[in-house]
N, CA, C and O atoms as CSV, one atom per row, in Angstrom:
chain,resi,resn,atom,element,x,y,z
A,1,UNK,N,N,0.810,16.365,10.797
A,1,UNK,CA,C,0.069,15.132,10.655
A,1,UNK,C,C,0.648,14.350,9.489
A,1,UNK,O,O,0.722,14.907,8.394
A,2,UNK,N,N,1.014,13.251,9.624
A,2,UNK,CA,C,1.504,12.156,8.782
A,2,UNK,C,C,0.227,11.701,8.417
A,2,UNK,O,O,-0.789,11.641,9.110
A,3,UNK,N,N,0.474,11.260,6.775
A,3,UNK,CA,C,-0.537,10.599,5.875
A,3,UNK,C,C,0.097,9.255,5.283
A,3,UNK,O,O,1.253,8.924,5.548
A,4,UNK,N,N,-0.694,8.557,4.513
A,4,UNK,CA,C,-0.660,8.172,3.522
A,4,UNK,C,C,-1.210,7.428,2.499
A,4,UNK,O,O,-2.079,6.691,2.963
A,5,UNK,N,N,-1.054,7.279,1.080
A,5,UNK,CA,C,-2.447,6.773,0.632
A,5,UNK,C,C,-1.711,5.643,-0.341
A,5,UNK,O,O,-0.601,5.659,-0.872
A,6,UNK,N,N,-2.795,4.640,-0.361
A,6,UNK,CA,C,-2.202,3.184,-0.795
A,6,UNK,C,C,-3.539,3.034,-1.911
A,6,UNK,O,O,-4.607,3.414,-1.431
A,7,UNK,N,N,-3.589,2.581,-3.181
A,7,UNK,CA,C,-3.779,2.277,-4.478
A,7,UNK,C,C,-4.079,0.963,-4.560
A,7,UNK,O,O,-3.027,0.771,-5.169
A,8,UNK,N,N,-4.514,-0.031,-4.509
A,8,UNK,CA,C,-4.426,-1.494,-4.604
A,8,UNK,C,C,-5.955,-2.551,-4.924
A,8,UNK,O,O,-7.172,-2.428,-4.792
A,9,UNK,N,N,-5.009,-3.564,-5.393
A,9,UNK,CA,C,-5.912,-4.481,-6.217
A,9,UNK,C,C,-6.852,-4.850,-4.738
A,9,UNK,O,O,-6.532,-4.904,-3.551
A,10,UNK,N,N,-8.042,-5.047,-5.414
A,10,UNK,CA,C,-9.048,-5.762,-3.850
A,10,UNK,C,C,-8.246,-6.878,-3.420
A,10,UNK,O,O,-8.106,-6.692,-2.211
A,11,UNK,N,N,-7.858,-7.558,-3.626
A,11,UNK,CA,C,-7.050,-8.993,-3.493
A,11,UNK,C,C,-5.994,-8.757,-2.372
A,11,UNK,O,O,-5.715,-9.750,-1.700
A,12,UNK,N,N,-5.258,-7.385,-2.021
A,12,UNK,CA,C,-4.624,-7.252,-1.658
A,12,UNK,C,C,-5.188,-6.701,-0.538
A,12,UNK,O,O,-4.368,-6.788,0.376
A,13,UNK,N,N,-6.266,-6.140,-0.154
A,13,UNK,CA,C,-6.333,-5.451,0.901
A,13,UNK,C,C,-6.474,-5.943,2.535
A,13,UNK,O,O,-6.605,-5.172,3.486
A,14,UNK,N,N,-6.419,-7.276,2.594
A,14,UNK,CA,C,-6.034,-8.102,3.816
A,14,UNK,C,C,-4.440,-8.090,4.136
A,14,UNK,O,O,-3.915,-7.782,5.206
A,15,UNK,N,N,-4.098,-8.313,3.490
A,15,UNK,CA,C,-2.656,-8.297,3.805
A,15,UNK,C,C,-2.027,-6.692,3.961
A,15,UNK,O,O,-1.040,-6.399,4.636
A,16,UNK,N,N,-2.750,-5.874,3.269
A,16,UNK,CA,C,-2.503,-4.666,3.659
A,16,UNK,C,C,-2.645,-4.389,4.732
A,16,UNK,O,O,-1.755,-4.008,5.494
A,17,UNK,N,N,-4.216,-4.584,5.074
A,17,UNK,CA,C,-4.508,-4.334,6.476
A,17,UNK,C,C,-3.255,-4.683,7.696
A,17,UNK,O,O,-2.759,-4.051,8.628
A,18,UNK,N,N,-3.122,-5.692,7.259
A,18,UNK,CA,C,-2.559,-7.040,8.254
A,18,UNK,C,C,-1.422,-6.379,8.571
A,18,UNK,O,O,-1.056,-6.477,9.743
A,19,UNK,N,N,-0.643,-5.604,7.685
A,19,UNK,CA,C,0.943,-5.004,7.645
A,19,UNK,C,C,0.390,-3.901,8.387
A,19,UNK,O,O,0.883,-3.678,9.493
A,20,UNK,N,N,-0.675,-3.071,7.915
A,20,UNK,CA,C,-0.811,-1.906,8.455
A,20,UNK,C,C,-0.878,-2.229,10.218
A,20,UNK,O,O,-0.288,-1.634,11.120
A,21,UNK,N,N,-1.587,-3.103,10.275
A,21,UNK,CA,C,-2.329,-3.138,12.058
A,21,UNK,C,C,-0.782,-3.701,12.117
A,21,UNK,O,O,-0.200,-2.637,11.907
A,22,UNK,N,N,0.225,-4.643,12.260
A,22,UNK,CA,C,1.177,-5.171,12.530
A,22,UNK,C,C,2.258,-3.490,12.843
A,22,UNK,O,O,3.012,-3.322,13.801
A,23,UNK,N,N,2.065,-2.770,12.034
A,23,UNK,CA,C,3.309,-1.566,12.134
A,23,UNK,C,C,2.977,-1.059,13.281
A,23,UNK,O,O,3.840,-1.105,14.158
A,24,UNK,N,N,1.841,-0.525,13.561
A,24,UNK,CA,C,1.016,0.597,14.582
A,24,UNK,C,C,1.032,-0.325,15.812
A,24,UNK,O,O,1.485,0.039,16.898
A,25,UNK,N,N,0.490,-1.588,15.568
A,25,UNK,CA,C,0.739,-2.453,16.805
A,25,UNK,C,C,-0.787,-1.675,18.073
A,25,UNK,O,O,-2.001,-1.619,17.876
A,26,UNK,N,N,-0.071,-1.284,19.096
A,26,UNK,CA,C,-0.951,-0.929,19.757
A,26,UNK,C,C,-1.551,0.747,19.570
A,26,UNK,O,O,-2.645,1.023,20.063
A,27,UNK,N,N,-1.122,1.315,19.175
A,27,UNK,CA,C,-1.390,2.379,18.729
A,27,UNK,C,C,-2.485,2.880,17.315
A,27,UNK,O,O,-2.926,3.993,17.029
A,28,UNK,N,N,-2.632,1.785,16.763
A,28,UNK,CA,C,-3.895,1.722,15.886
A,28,UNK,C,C,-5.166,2.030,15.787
A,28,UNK,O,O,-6.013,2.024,14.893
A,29,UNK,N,N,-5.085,2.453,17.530
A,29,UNK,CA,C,-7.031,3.091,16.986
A,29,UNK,C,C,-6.498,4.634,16.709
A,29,UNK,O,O,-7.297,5.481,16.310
A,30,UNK,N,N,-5.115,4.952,16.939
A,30,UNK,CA,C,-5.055,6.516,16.788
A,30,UNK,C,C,-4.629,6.764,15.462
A,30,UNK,O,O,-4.255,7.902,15.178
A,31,UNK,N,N,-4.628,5.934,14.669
A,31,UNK,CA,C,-4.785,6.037,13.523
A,31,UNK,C,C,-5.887,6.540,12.412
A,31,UNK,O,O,-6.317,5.480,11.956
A,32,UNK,N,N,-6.407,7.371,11.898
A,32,UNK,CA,C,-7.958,7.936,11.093
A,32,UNK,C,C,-7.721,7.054,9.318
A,32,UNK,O,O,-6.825,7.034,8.473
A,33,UNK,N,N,-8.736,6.597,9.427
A,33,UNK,CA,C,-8.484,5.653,7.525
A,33,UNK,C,C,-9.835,6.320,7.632
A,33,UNK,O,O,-10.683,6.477,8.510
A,34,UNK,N,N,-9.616,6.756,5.918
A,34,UNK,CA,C,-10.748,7.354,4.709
A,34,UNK,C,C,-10.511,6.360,3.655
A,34,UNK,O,O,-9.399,5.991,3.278
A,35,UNK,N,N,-11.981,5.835,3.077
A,35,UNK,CA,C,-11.593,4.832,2.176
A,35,UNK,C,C,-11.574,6.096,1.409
A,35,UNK,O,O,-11.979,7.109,1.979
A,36,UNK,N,N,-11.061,6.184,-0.088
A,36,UNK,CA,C,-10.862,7.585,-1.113
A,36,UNK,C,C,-11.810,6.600,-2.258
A,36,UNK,O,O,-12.652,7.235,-2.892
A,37,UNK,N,N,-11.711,5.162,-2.529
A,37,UNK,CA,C,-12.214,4.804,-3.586
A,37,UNK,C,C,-12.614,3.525,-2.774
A,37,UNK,O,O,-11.963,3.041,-1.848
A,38,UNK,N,N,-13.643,3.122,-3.215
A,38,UNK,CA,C,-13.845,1.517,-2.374
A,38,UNK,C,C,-13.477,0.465,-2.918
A,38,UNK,O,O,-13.734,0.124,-4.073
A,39,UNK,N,N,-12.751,-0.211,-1.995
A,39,UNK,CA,C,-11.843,-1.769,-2.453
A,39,UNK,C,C,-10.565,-1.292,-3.720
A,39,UNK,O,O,-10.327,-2.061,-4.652
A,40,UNK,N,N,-9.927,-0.122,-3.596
A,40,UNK,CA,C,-8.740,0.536,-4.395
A,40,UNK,C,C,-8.307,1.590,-3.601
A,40,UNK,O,O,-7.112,1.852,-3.744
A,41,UNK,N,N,-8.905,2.254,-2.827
A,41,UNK,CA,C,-7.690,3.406,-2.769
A,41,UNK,C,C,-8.174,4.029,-0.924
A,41,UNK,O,O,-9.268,4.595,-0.899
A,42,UNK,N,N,-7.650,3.960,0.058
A,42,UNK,CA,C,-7.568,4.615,1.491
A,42,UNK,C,C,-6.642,5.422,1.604
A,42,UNK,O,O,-5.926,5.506,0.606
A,43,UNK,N,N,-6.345,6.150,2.582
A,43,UNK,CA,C,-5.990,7.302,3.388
A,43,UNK,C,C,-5.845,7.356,4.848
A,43,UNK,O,O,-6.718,7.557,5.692
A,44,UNK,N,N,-4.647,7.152,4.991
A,44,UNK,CA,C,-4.652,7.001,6.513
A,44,UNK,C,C,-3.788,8.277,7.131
A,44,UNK,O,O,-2.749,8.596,6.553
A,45,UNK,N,N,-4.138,8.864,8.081
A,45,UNK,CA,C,-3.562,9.809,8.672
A,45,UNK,C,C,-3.091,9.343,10.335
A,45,UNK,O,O,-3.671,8.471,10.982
A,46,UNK,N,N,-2.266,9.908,10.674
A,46,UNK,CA,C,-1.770,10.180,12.140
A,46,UNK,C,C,-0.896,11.096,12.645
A,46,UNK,O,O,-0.627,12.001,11.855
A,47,UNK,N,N,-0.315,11.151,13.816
A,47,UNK,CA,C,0.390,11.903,14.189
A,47,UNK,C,C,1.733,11.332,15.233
A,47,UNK,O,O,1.568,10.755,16.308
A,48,UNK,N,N,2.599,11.546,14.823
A,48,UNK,CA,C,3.730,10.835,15.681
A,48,UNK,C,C,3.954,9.355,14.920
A,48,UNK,O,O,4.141,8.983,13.762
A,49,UNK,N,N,3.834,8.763,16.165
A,49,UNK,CA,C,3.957,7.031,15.865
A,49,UNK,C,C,5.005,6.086,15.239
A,49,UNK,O,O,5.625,5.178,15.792
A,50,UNK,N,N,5.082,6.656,13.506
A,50,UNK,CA,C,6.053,6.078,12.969
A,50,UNK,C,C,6.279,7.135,11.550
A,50,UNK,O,O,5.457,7.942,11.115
A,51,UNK,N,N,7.922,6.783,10.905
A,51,UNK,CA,C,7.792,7.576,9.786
A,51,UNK,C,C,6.882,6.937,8.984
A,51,UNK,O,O,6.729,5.718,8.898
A,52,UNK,N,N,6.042,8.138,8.164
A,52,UNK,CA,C,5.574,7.456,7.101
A,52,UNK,C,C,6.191,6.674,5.689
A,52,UNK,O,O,5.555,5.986,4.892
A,53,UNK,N,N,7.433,6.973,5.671
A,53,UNK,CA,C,8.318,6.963,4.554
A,53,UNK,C,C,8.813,5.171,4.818
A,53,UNK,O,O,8.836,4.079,4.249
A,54,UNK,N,N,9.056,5.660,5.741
A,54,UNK,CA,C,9.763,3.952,6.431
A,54,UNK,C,C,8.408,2.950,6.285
A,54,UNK,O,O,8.508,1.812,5.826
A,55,UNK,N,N,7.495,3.365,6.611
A,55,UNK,CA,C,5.980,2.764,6.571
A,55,UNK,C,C,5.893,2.099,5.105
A,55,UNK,O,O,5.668,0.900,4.939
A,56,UNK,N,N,6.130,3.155,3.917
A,56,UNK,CA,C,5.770,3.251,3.298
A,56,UNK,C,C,6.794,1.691,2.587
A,56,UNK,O,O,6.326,0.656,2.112
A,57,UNK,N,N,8.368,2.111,2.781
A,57,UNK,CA,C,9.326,1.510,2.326
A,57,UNK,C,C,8.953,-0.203,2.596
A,57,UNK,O,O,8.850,-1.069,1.727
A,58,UNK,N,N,8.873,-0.281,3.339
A,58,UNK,CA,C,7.780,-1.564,4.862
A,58,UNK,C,C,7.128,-2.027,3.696
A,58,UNK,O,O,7.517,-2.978,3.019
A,59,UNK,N,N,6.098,-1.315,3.468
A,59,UNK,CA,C,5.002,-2.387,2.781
A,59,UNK,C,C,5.080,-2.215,1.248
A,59,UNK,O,O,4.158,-2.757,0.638
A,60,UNK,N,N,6.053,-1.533,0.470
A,60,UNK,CA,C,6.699,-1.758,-0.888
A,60,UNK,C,C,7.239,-3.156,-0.834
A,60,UNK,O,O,7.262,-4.021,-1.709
A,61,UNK,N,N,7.607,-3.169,0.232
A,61,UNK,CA,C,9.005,-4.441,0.055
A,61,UNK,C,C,7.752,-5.814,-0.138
A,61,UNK,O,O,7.789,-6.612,-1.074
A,62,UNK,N,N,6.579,-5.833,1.105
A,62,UNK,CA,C,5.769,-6.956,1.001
A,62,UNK,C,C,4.663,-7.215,0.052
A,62,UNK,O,O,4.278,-8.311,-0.353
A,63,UNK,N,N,4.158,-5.903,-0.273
A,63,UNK,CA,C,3.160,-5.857,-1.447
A,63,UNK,C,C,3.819,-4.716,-2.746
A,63,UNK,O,O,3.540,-3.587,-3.151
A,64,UNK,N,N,4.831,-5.787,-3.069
A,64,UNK,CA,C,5.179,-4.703,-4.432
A,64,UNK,C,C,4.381,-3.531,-5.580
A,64,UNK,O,O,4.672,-2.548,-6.262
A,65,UNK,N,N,2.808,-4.696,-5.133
A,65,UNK,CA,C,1.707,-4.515,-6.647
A,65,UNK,C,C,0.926,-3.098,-5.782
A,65,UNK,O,O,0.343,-2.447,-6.649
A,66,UNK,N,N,0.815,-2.705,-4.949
A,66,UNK,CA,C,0.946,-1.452,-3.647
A,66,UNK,C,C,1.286,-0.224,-4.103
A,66,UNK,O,O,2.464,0.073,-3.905
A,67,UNK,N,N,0.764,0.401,-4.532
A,67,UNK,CA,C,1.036,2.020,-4.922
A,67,UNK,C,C,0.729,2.810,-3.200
A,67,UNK,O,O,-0.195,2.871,-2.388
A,68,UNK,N,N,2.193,3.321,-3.339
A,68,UNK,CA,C,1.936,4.158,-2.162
A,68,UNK,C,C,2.227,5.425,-2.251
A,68,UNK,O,O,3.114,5.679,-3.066
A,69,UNK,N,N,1.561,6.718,-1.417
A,69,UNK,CA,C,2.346,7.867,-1.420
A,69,UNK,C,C,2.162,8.441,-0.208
A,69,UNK,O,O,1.189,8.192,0.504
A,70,UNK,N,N,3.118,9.269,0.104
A,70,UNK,CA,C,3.273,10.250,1.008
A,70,UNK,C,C,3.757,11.075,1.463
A,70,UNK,O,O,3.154,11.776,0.650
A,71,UNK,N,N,4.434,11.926,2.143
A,71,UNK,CA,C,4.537,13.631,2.464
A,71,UNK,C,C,6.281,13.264,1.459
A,71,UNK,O,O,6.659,12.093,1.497
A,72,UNK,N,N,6.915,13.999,0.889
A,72,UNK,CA,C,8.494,13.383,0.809
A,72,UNK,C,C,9.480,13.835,2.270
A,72,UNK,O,O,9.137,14.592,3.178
A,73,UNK,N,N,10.574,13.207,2.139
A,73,UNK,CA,C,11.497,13.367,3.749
A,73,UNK,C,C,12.797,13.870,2.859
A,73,UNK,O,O,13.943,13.910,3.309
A,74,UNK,N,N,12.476,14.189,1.727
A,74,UNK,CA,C,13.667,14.533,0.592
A,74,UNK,C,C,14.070,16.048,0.762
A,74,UNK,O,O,15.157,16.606,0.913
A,75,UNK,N,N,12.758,16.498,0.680
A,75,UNK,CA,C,12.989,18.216,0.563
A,75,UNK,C,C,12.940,18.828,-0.767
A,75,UNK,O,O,13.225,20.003,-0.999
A,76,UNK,N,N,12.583,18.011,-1.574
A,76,UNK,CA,C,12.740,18.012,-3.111
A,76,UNK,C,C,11.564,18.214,-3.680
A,76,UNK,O,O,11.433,19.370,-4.082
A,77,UNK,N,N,10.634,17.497,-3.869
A,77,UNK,CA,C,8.939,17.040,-3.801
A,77,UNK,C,C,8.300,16.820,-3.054
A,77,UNK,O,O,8.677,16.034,-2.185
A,78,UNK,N,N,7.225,17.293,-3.005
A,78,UNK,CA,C,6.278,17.296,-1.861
A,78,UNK,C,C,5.555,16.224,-1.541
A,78,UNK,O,O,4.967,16.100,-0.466
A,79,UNK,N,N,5.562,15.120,-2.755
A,79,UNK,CA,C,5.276,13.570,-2.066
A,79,UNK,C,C,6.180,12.943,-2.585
A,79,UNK,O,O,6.964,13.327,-3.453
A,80,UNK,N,N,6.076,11.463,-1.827
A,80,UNK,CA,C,7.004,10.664,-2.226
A,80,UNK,C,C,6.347,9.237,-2.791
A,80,UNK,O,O,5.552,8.750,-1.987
A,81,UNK,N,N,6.510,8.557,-3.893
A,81,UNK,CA,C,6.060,7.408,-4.429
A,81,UNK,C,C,6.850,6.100,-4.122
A,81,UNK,O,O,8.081,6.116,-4.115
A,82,UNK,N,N,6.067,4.859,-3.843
A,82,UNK,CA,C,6.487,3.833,-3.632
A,82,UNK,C,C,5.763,2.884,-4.260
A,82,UNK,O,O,4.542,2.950,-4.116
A,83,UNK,N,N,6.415,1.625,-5.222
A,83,UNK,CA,C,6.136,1.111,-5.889
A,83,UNK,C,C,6.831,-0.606,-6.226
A,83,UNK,O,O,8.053,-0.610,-6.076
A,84,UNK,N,N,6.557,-1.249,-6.418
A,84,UNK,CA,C,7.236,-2.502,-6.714
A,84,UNK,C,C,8.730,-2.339,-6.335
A,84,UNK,O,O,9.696,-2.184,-7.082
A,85,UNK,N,N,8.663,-2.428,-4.754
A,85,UNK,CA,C,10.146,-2.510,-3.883
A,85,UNK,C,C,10.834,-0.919,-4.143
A,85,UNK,O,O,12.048,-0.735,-4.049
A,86,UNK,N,N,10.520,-0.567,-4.252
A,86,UNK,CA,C,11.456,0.690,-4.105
A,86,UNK,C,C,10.297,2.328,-4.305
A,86,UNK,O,O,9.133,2.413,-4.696
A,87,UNK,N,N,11.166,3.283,-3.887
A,87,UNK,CA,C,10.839,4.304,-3.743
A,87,UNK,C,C,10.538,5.380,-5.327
A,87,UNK,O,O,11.331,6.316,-5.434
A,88,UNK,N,N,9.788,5.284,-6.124
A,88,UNK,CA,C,9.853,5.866,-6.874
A,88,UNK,C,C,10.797,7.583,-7.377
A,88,UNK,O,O,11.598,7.717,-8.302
A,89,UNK,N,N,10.263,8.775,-6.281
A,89,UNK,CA,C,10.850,9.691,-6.235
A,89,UNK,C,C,10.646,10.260,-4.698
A,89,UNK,O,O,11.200,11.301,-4.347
């Protein structure tokens, strides 16, 4: 099961959305979101669909101010951080 969890200012969470439903496209109700903190911090899980990493890379690039994390595709660390355009670790 692919995750991932996004950090963000309330201000931002339309356009989050907006990227999120835009990636999944039609496949979005098979998507599960947990808010973790309200109006700052969700959790979205699935299975298949898309990488999360690429997901992740996706909406660094459009919402820099976007803390993201999720599983790593490195082999190195067990998550991976994304942050103002780029991939942290």
């Amino acid at each position: 099961m692919n995750f991932l969890r996004a950090l963000y200012e309330t201000s931002a969470y339309d356009d989050l959305i907006s990227l999120l439903k835009k990636a999944f496209g039609p496949n979005v109700s098979s998507v599960d979101v947990d808010t973790i903190i309200e109006d700052q911090m969700l959790e979205l899980r699935w299975t298949g669909i898309i990488n999360p990493n690429e997901l992740a890379m996706d909406i660094t690039q459009e919402l820099p101010n976007v803390i993201l994390e999720t599983q790593s595709d490195t082999g190195i660390d067990l998550y991976s951080r994304y942050f103002n355009g780029t991939q942290l670790w």
